[in-house]
PAPA-679963 format. One record per residue (C-alpha): residue in three letters; x, y, z; chain; residue number from 1. Coordinates in steps of 0.1 Angstrom, whole numbers. Example, Ala and Ser with C-alpha at 12.3 -4.5 7.8 and 13.67 -1.06 7.14 Angstrom:
padren kolke = ALA; c1 = 123; c2 = -45; c3 = 78; marpa = A; firo = 1
padren kolke = SER; c1 = 137; c2 = -11; c3 = 71; marpa = A; firo = 2
***
This chain:
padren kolke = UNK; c1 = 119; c2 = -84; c3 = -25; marpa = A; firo = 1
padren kolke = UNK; c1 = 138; c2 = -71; c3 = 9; marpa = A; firo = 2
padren kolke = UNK; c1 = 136; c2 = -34; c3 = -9; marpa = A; firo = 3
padren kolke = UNK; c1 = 100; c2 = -33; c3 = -17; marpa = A; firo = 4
padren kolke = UNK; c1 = 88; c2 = -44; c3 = 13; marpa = A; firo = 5
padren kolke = UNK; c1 = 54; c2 = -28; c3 = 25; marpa = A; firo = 6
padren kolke = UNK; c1 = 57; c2 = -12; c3 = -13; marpa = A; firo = 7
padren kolke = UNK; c1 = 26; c2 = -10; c3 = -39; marpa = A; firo = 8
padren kolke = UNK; c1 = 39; c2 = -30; c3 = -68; marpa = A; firo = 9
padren kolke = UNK; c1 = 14; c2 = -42; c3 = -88; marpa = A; firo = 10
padren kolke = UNK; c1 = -21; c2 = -32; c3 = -97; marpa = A; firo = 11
padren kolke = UNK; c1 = -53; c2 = -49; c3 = -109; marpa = A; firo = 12
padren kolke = UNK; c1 = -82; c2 = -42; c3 = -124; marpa = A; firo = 13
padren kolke = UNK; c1 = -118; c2 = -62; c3 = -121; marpa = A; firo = 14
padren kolke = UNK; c1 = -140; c2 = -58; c3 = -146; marpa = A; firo = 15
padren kolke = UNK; c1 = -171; c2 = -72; c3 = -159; marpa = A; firo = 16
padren kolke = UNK; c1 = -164; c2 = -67; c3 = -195; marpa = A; firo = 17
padren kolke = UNK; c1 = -123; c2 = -74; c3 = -202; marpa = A; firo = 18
padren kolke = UNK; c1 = -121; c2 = -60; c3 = -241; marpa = A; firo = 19
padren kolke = UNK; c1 = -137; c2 = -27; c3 = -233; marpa = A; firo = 20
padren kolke = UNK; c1 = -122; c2 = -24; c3 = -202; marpa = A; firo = 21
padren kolke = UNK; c1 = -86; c2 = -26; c3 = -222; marpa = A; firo = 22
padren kolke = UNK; c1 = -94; c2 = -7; c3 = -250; marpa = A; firo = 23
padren kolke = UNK; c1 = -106; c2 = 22; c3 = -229; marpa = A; firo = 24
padren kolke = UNK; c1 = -77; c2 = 24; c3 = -206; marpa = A; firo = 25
padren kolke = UNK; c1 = -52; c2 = 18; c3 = -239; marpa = A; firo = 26
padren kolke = UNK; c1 = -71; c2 = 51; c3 = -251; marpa = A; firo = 27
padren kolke = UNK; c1 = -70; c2 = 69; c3 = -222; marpa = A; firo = 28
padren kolke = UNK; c1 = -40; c2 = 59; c3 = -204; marpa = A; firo = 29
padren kolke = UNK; c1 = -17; c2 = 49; c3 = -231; marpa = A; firo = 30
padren kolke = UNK; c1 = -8; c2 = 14; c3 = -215; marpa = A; firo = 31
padren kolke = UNK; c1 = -5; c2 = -16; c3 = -238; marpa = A; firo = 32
padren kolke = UNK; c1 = -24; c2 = -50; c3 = -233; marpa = A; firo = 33
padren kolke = UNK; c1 = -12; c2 = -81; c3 = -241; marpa = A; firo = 34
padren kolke = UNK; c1 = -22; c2 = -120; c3 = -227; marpa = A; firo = 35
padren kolke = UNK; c1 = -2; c2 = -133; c3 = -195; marpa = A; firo = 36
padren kolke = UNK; c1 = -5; c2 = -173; c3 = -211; marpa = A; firo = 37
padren kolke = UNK; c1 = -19; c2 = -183; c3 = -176; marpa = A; firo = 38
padren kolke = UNK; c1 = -37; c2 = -214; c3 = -189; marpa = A; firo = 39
padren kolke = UNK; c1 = -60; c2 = -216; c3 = -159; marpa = A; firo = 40
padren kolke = UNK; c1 = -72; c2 = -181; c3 = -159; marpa = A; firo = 41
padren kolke = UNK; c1 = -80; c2 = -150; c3 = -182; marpa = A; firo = 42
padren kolke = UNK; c1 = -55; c2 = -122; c3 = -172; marpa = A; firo = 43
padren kolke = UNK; c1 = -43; c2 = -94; c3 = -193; marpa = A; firo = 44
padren kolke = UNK; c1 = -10; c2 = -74; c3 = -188; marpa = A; firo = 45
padren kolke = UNK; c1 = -11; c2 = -36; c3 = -187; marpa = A; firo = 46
padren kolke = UNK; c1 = 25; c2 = -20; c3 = -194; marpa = A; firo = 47
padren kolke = UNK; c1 = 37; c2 = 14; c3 = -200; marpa = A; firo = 48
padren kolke = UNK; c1 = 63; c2 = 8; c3 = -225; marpa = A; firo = 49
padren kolke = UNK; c1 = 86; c2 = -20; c3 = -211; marpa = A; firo = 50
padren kolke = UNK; c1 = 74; c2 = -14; c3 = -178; marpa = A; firo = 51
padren kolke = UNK; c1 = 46; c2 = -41; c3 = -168; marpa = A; firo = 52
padren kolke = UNK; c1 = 21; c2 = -21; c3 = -145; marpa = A; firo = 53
padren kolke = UNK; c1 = -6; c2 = -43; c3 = -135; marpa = A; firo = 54
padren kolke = UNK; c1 = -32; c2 = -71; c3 = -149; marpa = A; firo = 55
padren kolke = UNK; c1 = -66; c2 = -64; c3 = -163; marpa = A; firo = 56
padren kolke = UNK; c1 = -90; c2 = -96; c3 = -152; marpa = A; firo = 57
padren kolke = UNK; c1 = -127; c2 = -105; c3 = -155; marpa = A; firo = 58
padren kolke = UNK; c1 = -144; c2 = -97; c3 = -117; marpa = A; firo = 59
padren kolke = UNK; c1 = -148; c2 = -132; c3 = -101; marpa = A; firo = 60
padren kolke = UNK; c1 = -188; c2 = -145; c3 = -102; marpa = A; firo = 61
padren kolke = UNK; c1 = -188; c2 = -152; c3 = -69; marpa = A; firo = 62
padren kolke = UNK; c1 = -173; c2 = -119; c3 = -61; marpa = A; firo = 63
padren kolke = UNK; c1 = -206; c2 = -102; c3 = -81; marpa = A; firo = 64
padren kolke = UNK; c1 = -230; c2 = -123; c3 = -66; marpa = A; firo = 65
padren kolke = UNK; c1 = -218; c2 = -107; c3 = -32; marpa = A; firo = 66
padren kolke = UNK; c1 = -223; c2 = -74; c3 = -46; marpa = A; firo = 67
padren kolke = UNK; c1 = -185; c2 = -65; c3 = -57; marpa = A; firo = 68
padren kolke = UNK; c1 = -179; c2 = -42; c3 = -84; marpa = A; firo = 69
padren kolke = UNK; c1 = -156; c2 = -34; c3 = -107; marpa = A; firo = 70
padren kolke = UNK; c1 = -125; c2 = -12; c3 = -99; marpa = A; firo = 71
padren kolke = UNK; c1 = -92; c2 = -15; c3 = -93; marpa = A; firo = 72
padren kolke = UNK; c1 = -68; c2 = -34; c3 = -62; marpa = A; firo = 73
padren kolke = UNK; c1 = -34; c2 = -25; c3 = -53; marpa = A; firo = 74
padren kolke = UNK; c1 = -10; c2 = -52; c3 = -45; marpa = A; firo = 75
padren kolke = UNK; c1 = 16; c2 = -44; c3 = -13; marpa = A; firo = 76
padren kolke = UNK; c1 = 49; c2 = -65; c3 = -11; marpa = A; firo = 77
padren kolke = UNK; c1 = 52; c2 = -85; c3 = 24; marpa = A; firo = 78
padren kolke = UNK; c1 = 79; c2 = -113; c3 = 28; marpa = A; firo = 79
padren kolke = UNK; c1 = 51; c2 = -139; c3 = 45; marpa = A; firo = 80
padren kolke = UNK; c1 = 17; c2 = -136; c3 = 32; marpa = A; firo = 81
padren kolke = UNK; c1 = 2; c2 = -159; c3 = 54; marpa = A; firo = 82
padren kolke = UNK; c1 = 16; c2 = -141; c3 = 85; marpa = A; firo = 83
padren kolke = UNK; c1 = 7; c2 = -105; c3 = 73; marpa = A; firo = 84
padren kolke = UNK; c1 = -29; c2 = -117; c3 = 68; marpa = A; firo = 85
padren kolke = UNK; c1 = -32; c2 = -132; c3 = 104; marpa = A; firo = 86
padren kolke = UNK; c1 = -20; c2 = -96; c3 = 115; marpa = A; firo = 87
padren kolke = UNK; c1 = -41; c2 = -78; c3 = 94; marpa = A; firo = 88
padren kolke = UNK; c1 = -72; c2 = -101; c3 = 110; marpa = A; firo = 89
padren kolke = UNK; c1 = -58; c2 = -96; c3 = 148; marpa = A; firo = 90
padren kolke = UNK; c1 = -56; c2 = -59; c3 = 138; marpa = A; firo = 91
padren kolke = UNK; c1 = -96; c2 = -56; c3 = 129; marpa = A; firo = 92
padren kolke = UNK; c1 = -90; c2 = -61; c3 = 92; marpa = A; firo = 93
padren kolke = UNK; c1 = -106; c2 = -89; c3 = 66; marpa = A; firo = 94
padren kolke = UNK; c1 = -92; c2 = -116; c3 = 48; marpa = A; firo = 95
padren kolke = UNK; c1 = -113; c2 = -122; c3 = 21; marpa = A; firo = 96
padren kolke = UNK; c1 = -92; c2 = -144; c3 = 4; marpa = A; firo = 97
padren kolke = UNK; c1 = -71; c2 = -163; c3 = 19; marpa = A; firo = 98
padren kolke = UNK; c1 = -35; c2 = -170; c3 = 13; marpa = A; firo = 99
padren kolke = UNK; c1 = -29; c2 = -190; c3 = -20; marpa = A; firo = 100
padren kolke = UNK; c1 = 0; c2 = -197; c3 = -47; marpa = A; firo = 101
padren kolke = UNK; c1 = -1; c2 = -184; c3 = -83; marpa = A; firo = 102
padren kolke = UNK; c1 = 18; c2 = -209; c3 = -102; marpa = A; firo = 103
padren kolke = UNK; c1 = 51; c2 = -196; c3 = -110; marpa = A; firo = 104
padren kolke = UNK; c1 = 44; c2 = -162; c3 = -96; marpa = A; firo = 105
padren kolke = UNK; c1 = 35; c2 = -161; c3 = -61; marpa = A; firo = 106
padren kolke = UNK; c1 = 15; c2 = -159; c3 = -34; marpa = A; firo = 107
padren kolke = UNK; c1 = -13; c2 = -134; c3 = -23; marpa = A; firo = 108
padren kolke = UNK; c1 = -40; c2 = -131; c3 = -2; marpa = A; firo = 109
padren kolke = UNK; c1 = -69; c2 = -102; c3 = -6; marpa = A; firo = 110
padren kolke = UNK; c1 = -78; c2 = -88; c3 = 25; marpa = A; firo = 111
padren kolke = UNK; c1 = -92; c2 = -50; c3 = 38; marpa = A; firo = 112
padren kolke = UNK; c1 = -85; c2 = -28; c3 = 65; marpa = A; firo = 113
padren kolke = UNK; c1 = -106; c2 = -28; c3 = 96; marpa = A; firo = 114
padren kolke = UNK; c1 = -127; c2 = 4; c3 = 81; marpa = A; firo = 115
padren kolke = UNK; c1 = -130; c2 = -21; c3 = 52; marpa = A; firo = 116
padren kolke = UNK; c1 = -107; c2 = -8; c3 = 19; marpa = A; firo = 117
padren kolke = UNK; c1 = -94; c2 = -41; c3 = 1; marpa = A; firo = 118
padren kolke = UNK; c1 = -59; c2 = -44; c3 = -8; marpa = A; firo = 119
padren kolke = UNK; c1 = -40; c2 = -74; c3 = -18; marpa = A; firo = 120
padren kolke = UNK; c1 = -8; c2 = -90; c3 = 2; marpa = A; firo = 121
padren kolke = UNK; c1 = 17; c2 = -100; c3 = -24; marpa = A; firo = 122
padren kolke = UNK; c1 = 55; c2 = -118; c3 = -22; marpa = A; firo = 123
padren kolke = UNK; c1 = 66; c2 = -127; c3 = -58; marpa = A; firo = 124
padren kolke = UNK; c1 = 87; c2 = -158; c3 = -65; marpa = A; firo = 125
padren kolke = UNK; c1 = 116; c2 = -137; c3 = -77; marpa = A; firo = 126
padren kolke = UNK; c1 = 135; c2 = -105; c3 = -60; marpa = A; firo = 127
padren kolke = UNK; c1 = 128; c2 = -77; c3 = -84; marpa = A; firo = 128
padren kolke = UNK; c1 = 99; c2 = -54; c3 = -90; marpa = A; firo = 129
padren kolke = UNK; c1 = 98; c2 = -33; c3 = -120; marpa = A; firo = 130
padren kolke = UNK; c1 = 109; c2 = -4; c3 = -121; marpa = A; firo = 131
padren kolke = UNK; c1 = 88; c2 = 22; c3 = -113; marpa = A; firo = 132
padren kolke = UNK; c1 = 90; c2 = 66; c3 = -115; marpa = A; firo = 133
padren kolke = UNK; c1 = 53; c2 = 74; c3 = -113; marpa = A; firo = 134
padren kolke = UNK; c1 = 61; c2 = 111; c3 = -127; marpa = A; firo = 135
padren kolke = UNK; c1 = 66; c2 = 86; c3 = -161; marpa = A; firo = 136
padren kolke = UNK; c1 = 32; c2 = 88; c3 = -185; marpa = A; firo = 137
padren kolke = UNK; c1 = 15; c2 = 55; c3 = -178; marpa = A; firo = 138
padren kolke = UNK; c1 = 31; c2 = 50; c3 = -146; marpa = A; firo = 139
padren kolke = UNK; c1 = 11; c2 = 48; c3 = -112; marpa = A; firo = 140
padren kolke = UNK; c1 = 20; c2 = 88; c3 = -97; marpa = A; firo = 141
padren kolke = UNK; c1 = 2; c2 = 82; c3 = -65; marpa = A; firo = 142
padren kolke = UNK; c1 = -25; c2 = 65; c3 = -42; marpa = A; firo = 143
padren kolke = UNK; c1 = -51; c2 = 79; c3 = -22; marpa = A; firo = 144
padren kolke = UNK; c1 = -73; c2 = 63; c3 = 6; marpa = A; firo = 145
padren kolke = UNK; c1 = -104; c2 = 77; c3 = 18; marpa = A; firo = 146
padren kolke = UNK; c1 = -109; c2 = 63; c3 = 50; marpa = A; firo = 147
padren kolke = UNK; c1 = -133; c2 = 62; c3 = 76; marpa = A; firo = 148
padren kolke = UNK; c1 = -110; c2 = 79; c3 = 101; marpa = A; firo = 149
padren kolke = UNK; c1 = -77; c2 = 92; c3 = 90; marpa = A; firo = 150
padren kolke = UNK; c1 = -58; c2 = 84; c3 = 121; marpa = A; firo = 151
padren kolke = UNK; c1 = -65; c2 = 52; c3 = 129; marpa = A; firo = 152
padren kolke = UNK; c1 = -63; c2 = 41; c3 = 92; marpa = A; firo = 153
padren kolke = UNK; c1 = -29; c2 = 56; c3 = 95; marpa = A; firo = 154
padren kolke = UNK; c1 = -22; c2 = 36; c3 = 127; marpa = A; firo = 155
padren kolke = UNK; c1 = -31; c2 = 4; c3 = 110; marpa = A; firo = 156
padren kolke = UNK; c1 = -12; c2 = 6; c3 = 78; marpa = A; firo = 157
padren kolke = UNK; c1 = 16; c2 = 19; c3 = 100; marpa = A; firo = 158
padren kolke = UNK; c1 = 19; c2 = -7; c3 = 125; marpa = A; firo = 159
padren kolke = UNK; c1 = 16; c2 = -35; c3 = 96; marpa = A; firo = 160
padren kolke = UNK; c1 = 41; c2 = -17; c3 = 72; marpa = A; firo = 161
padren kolke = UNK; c1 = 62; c2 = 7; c3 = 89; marpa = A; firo = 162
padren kolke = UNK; c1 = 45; c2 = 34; c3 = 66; marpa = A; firo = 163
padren kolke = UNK; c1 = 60; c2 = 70; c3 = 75; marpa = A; firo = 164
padren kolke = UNK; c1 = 41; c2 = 105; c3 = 79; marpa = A; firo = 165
padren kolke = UNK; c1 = 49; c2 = 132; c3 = 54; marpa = A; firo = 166
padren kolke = UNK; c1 = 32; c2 = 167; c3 = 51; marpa = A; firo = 167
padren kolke = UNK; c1 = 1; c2 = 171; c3 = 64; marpa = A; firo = 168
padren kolke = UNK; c1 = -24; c2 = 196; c3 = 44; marpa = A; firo = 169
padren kolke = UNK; c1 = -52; c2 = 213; c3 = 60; marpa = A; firo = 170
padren kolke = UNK; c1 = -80; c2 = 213; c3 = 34; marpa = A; firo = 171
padren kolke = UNK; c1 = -106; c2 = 234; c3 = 53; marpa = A; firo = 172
padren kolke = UNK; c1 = -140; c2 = 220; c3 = 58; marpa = A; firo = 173
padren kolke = UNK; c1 = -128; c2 = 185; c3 = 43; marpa = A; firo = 174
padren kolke = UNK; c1 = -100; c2 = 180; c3 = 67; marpa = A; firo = 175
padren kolke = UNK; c1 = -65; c2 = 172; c3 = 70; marpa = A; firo = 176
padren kolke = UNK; c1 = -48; c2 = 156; c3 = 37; marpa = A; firo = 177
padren kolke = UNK; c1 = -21; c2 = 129; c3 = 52; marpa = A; firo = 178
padren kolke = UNK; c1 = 9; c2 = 126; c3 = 29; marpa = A; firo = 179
padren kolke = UNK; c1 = 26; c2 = 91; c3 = 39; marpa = A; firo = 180
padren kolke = UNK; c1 = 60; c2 = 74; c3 = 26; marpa = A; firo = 181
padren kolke = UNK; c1 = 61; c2 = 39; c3 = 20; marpa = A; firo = 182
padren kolke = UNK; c1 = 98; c2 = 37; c3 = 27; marpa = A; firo = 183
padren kolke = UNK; c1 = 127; c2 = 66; c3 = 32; marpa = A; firo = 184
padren kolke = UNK; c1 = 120; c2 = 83; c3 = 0; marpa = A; firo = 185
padren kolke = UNK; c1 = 94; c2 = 111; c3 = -7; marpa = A; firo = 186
padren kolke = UNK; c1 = 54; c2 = 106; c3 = -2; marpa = A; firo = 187
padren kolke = UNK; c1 = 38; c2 = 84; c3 = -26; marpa = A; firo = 188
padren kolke = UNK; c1 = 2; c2 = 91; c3 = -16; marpa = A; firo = 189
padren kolke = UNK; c1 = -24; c2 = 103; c3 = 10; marpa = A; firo = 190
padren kolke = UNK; c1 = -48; c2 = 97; c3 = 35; marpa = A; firo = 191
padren kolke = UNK; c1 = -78; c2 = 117; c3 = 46; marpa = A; firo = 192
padren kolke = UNK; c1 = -114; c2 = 108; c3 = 63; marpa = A; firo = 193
padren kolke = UNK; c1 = -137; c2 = 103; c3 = 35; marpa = A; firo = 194
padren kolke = UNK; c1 = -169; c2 = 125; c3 = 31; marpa = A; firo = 195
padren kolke = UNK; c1 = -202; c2 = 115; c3 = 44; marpa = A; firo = 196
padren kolke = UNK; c1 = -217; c2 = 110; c3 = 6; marpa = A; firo = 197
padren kolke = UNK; c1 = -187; c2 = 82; c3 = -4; marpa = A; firo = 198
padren kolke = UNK; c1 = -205; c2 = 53; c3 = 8; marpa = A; firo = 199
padren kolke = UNK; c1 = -175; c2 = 29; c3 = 19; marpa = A; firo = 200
padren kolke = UNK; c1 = -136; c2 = 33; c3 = 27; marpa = A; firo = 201
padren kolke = UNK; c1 = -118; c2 = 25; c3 = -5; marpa = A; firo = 202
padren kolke = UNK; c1 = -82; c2 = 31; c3 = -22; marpa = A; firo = 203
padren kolke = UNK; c1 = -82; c2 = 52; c3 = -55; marpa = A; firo = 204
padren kolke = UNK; c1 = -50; c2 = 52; c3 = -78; marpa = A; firo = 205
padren kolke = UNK; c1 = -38; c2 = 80; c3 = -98; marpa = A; firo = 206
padren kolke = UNK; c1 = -22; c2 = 72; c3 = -134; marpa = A; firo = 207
padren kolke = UNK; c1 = 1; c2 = 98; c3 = -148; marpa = A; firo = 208
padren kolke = UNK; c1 = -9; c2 = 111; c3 = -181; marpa = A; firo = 209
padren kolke = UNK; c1 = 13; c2 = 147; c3 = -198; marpa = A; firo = 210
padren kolke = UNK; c1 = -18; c2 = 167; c3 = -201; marpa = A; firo = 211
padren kolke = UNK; c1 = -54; c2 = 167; c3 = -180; marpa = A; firo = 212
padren kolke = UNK; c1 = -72; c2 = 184; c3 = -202; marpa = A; firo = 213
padren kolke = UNK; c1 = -59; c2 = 160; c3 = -230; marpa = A; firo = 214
padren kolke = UNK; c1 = -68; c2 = 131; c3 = -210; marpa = A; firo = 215
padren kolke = UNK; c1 = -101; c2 = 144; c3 = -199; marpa = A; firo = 216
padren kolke = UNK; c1 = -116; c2 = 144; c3 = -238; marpa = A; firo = 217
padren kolke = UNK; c1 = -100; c2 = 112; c3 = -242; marpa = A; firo = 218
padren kolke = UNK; c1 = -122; c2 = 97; c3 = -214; marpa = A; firo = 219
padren kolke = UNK; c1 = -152; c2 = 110; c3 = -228; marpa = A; firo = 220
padren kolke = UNK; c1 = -146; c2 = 98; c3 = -261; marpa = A; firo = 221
padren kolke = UNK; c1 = -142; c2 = 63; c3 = -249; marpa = A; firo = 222
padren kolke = UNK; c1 = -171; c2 = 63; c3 = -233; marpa = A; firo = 223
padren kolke = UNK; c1 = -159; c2 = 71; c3 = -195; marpa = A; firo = 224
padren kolke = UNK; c1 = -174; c2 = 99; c3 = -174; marpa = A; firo = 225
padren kolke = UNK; c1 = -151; c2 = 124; c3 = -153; marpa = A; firo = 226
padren kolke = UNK; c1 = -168; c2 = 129; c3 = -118; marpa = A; firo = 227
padren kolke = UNK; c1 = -145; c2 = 154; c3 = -101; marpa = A; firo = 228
padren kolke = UNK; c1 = -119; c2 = 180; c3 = -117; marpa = A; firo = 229
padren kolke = UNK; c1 = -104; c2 = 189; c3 = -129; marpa = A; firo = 230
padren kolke = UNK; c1 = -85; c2 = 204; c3 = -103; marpa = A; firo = 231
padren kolke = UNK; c1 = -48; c2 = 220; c3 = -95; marpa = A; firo = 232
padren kolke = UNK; c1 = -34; c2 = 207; c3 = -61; marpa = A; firo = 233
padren kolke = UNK; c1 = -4; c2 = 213; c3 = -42; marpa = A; firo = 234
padren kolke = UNK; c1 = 24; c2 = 213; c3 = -59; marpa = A; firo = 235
padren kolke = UNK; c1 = 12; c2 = 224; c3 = -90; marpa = A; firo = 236
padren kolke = UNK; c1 = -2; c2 = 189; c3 = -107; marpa = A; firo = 237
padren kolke = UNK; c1 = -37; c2 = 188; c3 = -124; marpa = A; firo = 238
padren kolke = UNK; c1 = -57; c2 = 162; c3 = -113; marpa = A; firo = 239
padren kolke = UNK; c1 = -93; c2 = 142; c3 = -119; marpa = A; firo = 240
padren kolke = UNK; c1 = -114; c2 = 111; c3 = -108; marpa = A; firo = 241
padren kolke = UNK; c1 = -134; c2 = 95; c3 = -127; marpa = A; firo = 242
padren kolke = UNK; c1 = -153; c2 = 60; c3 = -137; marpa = A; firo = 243
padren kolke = UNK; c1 = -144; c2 = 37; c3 = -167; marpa = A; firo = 244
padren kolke = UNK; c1 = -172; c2 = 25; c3 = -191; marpa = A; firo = 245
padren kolke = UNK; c1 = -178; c2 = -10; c3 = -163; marpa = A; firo = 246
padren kolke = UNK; c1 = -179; c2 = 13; c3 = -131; marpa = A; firo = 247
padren kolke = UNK; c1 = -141; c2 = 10; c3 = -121; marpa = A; firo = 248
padren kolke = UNK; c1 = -130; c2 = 45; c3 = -101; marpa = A; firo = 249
padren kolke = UNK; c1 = -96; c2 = 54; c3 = -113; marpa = A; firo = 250
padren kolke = UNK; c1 = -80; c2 = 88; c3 = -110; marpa = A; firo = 251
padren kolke = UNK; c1 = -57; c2 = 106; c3 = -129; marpa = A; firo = 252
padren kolke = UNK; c1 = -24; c2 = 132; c3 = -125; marpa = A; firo = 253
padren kolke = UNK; c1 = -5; c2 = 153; c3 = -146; marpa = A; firo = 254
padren kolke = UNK; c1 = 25; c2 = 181; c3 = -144; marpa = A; firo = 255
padren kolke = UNK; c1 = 3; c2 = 200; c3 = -166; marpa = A; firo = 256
padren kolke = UNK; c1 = -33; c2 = 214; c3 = -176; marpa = A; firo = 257
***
């Protein structure tokens, strides 16, 4: 656990409709699906060959009745979930789940920032993650969160986990683009203030895929609807957002067009 520490490693989806949801991300994504034998819950594994990505799971009732919809949560490693939720609450976050066990698994707690993006606090009951190269098909290549104020979103995620500035791009009228590093290594992702027409703060992941254009007919013919790209950043990768058939944002990235 000690090196993945303040690390995304795992990644779930809520959904309203589990079978479609799966087959449409199979389709799009590539990622197999097979049953995680929890007996006291339906949850779904999504793997990119022998590499175990994330779970696929029906979105809670109580959860809908609040007004939640489907779309996806990332899970960050901590070594004490019950004290990283206390600090995310004395730091103007949410816990909106509190701390609980996963038999045989671990423990997590689902919680949100102070500008209110949800992410999950996670520590596993064994020391090793899978291994992960998001420039892999399948493979998570980056995450993105639109925030209500860059800086201070920064500040928070920094003080809790040590997160690290990386590049900064200026992106004109829609601000500054804050690459950040989750550890020593190179950026995994980026912050920037979100626009006035994205209604609330959120986290949106990007799943590699070889070809954009590819992946963009794909979407459409599983009944998904691109809603931005697709576009060529920095660097030279194609990219595109996008909602599955239930509602659930998701993004994609690829080396080429």
């Amino acid at each position: 656990m000690s090196d993945n520490l303040g690390k995304f490693v795992w990644y779930d989806v809520l959904t309203t409709d589990c079978d479609a949801a799966g087959a449409f991300y199979r389709a799009v994504v590539g990622w197999t699906i097979t049953d995680s034998g929890m007996s006291d819950r339906t949850y779904r594994i999504l793997s990119a060959g022998e590499v175990m990505i994330g779970g696929l799971m029906p979105l809670p009732e109580d959860a809908r009745a609040q007004g939640a919809r489907p779309g996806w949560m990332g899970y960050i490693a901590v070594d004490d979930v019950d004290a990283y939720a206390a600090r995310v609450a004395k730091a103007g976050g949410r816990v909106h789940r509190g701390p609980e066990d996963i038999p045989g698994v671990g423990r997590f707690a689902v919680v949100a920032d102070p500008h209110g993006a949800a992410f999950i606090l996670f520590r596993g009951m064994g020391d090793q993650a899978p291994h992960r190269d998001g420039a892999l098909p399948g493979q998570i290549g980056w995450h993105e969160l639109h925030a209500r104020d860059r800086e201070s979103a920064f500040a928070f995620y920094a003080d809790l986990f040590g997160w690290t500035k990386a590049d900064a791009i200026d992106m004109g009228p829609m601000g500054i683009y804050q690459l950040f590093s989750t550890g020593t290594g190179r950026a995994v992702g980026g912050m920037m203030t979100k626009t006035p027409r994205t209604p609330q703060p959120f986290w949106l992941y990007y799943f590699t895929v070889p070809a954009i254009d590819a992946a963009v007919a794909r979407i459409a013919e599983a009944g998904g609807q691109v809603i931005n790209g697709p576009m060529e950043v920095p660097g030279g990768s194609w990219i595109i957002e996008g909602l599955d058939p239930q509602g659930a944002m998701f993004a994609l990235v690829a080396a080429q067009r």
